[in-house]
N, C-alpha and C positions, 0 to 999 in steps of 0.2 A: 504494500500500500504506500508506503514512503516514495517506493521509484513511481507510484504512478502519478504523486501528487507533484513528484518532481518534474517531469516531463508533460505534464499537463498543462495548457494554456490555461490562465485568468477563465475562472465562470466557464469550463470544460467538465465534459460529463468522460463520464464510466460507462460502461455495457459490458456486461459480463452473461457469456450465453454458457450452462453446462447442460449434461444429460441430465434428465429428469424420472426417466424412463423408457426404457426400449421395449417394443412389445406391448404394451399396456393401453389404454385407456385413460386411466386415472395416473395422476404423478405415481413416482416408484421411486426416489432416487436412491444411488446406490450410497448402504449404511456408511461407508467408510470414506464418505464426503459429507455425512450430515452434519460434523460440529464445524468444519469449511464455512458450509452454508449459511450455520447458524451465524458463526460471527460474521460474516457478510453484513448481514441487519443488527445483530446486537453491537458489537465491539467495532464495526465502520461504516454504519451508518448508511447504508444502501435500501432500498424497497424493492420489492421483490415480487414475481408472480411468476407463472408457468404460462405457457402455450403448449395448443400441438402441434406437433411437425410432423404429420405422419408422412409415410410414404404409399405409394401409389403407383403400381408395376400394370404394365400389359397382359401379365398372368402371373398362377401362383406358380408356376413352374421358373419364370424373372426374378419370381419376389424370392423363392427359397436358392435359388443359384449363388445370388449375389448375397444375400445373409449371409450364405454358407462360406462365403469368399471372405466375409469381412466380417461376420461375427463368430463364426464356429458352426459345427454339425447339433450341437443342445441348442441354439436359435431357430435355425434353419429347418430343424425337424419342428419346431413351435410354429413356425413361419407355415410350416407343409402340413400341419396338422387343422390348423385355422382356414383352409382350404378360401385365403382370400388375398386378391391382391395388392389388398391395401394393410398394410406394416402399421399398427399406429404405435406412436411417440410423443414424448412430452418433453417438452427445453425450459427449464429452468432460466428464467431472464432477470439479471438485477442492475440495478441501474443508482447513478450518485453525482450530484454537480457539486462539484469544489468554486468556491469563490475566491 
């Protein structure tokens, strides 16, 4: 946080985008980011919400290839099991104006 405020111009914001959840619906984020997150809003002062970002393939046989490529064979069988070609995701978004 120090290097960001350093290289920050006068009245310059923050945007911090992480996973929120892959696969899901509803937020997920992964546990061994949550006190991250938390001090984000407690300890520096950021506000905070989620969106989705899902993804959306031409087929499910797209949607589980590319999982498989980039997230693993335990995704890509979730992916292939959901028999859909839309992947949904959730992104974590926070955000901070320094003055």
């Amino acid at each position: 946080m120090v290097e960001i405020q350093r290289v920050l111009r006068p009245s310059g914001a923050v945007i911090i985008f992480e996973n929120f959840g892959s696969g899901d619906e509803q937020p997920k984020p992964p546990e061994n980011l949550l006190p991250y997150y938390e001090a984000l809003v407690t300890s520096y002062g950021f506000s905070h919400q989620y969106i989705r970002t899902d993804s959306h393939f031409d087929s499910v046989e797209e949607a589980e290839h590319l999982f498989r490529f980039f997230f693993g064979e335990q995704f890509a069988d979730r992916v292939k099991a959901q028999k859909s070609p839309l992947v949904p995701a959730c992104t974590g978004v926070w955000w901070r104006t320094y003055d």
